[in-house]
C-alpha positions in Angstrom: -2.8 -13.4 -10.9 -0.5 -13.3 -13.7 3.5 -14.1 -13.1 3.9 -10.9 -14.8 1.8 -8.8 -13.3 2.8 -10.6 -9.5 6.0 -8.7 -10.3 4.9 -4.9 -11.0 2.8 -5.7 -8.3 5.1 -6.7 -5.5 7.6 -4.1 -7.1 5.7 -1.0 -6.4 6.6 -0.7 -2.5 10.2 -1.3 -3.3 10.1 1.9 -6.1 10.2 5.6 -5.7 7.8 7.1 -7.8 9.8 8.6 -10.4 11.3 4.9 -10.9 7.7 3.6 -11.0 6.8 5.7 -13.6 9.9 4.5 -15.7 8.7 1.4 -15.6 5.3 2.2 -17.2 4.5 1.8 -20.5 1.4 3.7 -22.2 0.2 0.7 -24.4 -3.2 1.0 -25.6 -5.3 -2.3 -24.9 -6.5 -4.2 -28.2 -9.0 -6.7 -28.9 -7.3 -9.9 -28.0 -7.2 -12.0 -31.4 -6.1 -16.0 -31.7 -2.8 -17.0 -32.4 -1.2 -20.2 -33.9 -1.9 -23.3 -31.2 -3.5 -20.5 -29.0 -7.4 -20.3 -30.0 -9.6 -18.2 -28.1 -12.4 -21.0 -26.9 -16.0 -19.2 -26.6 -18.6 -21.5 -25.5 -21.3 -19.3 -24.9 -22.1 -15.1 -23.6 -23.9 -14.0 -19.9 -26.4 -11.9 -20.8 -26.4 -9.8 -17.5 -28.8 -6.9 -16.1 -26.6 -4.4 -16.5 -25.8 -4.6 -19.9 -22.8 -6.4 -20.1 -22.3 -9.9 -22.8 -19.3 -11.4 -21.2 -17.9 -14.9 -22.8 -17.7 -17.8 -21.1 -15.8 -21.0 -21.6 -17.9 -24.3 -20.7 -15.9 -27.0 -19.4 -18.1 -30.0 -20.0 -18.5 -32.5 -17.3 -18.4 -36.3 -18.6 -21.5 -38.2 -18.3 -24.0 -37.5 -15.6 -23.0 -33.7 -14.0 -22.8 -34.1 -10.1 -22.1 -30.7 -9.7 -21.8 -26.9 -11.5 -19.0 -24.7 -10.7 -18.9 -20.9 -11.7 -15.4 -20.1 -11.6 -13.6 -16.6 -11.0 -10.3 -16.2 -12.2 -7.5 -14.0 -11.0 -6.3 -10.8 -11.7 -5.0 -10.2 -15.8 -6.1 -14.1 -15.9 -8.8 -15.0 -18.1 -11.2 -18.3 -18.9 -8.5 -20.3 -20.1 -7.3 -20.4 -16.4 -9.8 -23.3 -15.2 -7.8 -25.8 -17.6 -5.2 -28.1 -15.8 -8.1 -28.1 -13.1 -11.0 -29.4 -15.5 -9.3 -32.2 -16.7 -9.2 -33.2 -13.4 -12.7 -32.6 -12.6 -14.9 -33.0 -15.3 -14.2 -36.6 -15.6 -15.6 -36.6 -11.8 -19.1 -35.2 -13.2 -18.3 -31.6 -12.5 -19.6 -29.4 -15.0 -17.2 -25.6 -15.1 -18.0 -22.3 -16.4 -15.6 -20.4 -16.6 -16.6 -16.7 -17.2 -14.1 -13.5 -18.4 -14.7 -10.8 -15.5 -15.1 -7.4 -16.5 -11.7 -5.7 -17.5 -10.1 -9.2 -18.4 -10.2 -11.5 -21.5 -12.1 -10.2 -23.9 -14.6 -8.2 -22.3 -15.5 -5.1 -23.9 -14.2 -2.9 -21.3 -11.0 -4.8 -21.4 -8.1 -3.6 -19.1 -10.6 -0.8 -17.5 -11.2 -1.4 -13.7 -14.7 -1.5 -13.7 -14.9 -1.5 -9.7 -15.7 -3.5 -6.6 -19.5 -3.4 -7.2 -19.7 -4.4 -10.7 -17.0 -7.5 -10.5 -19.5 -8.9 -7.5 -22.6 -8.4 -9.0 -21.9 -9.2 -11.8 -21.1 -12.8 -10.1 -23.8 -13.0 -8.2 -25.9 -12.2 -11.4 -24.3 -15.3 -13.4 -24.9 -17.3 -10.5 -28.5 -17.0 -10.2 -27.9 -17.5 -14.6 -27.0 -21.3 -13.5 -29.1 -21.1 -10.7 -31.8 -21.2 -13.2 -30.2 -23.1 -15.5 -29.6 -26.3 -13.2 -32.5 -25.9 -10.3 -31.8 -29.0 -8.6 -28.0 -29.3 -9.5 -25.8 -28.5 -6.4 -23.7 -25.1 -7.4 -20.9 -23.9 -6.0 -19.0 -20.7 -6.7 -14.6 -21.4 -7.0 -12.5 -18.2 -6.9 -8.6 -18.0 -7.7 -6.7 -15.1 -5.7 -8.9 -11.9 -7.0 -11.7 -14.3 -8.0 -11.9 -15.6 -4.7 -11.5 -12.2 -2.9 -14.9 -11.7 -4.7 -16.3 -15.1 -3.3 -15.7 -13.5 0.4 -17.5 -10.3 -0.4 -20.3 -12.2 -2.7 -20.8 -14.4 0.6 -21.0 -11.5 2.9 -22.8 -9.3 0.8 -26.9 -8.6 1.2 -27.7 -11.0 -1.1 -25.5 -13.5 -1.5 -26.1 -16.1 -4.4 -28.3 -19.2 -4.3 -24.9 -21.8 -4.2 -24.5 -24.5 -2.2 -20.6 -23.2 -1.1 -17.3 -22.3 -2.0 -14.6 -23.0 -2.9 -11.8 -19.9 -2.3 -7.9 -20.4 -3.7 -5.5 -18.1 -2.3 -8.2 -15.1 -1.9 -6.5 -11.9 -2.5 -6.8 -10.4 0.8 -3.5 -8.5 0.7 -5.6 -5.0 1.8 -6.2 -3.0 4.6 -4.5 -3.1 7.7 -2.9 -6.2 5.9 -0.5 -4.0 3.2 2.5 -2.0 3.9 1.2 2.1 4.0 4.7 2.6 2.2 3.0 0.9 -0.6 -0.4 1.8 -0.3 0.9 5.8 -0.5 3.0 5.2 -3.4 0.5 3.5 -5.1 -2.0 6.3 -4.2 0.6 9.3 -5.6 1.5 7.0 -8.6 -2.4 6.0 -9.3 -2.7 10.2 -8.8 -0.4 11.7 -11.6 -0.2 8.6 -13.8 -3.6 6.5 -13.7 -3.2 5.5 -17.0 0.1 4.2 -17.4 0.8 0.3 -17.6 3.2 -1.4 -15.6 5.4 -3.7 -16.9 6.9 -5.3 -14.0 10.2 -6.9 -15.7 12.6 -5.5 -12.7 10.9 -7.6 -10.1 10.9 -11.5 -9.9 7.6 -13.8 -8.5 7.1 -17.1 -8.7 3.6 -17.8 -9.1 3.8 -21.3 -9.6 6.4 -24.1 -10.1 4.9 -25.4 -12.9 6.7 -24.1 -16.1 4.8 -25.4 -18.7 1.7 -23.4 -17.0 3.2 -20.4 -16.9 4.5 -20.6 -20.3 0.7 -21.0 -21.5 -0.7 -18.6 -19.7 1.7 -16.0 -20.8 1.7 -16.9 -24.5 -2.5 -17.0 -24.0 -4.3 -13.7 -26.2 -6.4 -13.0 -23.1 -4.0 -12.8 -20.9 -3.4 -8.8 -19.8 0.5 -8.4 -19.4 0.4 -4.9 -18.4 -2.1 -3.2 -16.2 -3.0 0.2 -15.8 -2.0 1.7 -12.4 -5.4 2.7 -11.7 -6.1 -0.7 -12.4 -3.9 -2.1 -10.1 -5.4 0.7 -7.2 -8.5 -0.9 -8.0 -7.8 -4.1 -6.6 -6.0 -2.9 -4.3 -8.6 -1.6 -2.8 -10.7 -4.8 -3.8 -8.6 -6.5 -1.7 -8.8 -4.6 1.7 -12.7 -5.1 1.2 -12.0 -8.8 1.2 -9.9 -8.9 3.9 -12.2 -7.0 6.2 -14.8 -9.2 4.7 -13.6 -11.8 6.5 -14.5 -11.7 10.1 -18.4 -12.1 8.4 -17.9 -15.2 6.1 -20.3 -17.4 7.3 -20.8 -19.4 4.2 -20.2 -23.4 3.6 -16.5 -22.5 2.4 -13.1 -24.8 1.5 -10.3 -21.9 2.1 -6.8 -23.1 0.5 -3.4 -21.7 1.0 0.1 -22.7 0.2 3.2 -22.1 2.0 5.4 -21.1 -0.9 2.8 -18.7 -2.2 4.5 -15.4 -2.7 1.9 -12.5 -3.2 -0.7 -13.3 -0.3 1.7 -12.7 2.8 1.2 -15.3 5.4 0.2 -12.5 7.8 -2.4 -11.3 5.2 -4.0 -15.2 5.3 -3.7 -15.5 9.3 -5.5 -12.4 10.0 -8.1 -12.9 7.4 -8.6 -16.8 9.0 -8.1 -16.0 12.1 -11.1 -13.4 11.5 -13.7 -16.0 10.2 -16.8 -16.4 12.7 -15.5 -19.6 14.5 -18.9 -20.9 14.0 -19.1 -20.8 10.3 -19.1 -23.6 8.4 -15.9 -23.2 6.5 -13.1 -25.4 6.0 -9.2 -23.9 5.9 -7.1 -26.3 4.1 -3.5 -25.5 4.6 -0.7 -27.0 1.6 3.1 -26.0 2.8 4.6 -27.2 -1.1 2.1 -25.1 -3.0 2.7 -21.7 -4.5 -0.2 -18.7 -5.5 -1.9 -20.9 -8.3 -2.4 -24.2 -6.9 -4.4 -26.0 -8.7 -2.1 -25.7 -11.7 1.4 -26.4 -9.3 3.0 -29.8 -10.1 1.9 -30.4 -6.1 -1.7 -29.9 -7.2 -2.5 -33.5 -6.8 -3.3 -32.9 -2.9 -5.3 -29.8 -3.1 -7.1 -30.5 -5.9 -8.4 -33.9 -4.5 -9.4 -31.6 -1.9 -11.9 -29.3 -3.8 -13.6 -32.1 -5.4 -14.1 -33.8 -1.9 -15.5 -30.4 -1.1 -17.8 -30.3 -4.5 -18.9 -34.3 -3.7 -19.9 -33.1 -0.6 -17.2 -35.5 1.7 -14.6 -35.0 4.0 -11.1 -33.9 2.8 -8.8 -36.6 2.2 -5.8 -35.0 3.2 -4.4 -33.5 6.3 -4.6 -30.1 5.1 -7.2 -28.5 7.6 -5.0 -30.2 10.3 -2.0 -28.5 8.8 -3.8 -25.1 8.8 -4.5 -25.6 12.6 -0.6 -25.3 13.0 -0.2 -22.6 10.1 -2.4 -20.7 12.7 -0.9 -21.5 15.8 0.9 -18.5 17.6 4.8 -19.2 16.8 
């Protein structure tokens, strides 16, 4: 999730509605065009079942590829959000696609919530894509905050995709039972009278990272979607209490992060979704108490990011993280 849109989105609960809807702006959504030292990198389309082209971005593993990764970004994020974390691992042999979901980058139905459904099959359809593509190749699926709430309900679904595991940062599984009512009602009377307004989100303050320089890019990127419809926004809302309810029936081959400073997935909101995976699945919680939301691009990525390529070289963790989630989840 965007810095930007962490702050209309943790601002909501705190706003009456008349002061929510001052905050809105009705900015129509363009076609998101390159800009001086920010190109727009396309590497390649999914040609999916139901229609849709979406652009990808290819992150090119060096010499022999170990490994395929389909990668989900988070919410208003794009393509461009897998960066700082290939150049880590593509020099490992791990080959990264990188994918604009429906509604984000420069899809065609850019800024529209195009629902629960279509975000996770439209996943699973790219996945069988590289399925294809690399039969032999061991493939894994990696999902930042909304991208990974959609690896818990791809790996519960009916049919979940022919990958070898995942790998799940900071899942948004602030839903459900898991979210204040006070905000899911004013979110439900603001997404009623005023679906199409954009929230700006300049009164609140999130940190979604410590890295600067990160932030900086991702703001300044032309994909990036700086102001998001309310109905938008009550989309993954509701995205996100599927996810969380999701997770007492993840039973996939799984590596789980989540950092202690992160500041839009309440700690409560992790515990009960961990606490709620089958205690026989094969899934691995890796706990980082310096890291914020978007850790693999914090300057304390070095930890968890040696982490997820352990995970993708099929070896144990290096780091004392799952031991550290242990006492995340202890009762205090």
């Amino acid at each position: 999730m965007s810095a930007p849109l962490l702050a209309s989105f943790r601002a909501i609960p705190k706003l009456a509605l008349a002061l929510a809807l001052a905050g809105c702006a009705a900015i129509p959504f363009g076609v998101p065009k390159a800009t001086p030292g920010h190109p727009i990198i396309t590497s390649g389309y999914f040609n999916l079942p139901d229609g849709a082209s979406q652009p990808y971005r290819l992150y090119p593993a060096d010499g022999k590829i170990k490994a395929v990764v389909l990668a989900l970004h988070g919410y208003t994020d794009s393509r461009d959000g897998w960066e700082i974390l290939a150049r880590y691992l593509n020099p490992h042999g791990i080959e990264i696609y990188a994918p604009d979901l429906s509604s984000f980058g420069a899809s065609k139905n850019r800024g529209y919530w195009p629902g629960t459904n279509v975000l996770v099959n439209e996943a699973r359809d790219k996945a069988i894509i590289l399925r294809a593509r690399y039969p032999t190749t061991p493939l894994y699926i990696m999902g930042e905050s909304m991208g990974g709430a959609i690896g818990l309900l791809l790996g519960t679904s009916p049919n979940p995709p022919p990958v070898n595991g995942y790998v799940l940062s900071a899942p948004a599984v602030w839903g459900g039972t898991a979210m204040n009512p006070l905000f899911k009602e004013t979110l439900r009377v603001a997404n009623f009278f005023a679906p199409g307004k954009r929230l700006t989100g300049q009164s609140a303050h999130i940190k979604a990272s410590d890295n600067l320089a990160a932030l900086i890019a991702f703001s300044d990127d032309p994909l990036t979607i700086h102001a998001p419809r309310i109905d938008n926004i009550a989309g993954l809302v509701k995205l996100m209490g599927q996810a969380q309810a999701a997770c007492a029936h993840f039973n996939q081959k799984a590596l789980i992060l989540y950092g202690g400073k992160d500041e839009l997935v309440p700690k409560e909101a992790m515990r009960a979704c961990w606490r709620a995976i089958p205690a026989q699945a094969p899934v691995t919680l890796a706990f980082y108490p310096p890291d914020y939301h978007l850790i693999p691009r914090d300057l304390e990525r070095a930890v968890p990011n040696a982490d997820i390529l352990a995970f993708l070289e099929q070896r144990g963790l290096p780091s004392s993280a799952p031991s550290l989630a242990t006492v995340f989840l202890a009762p205090n």
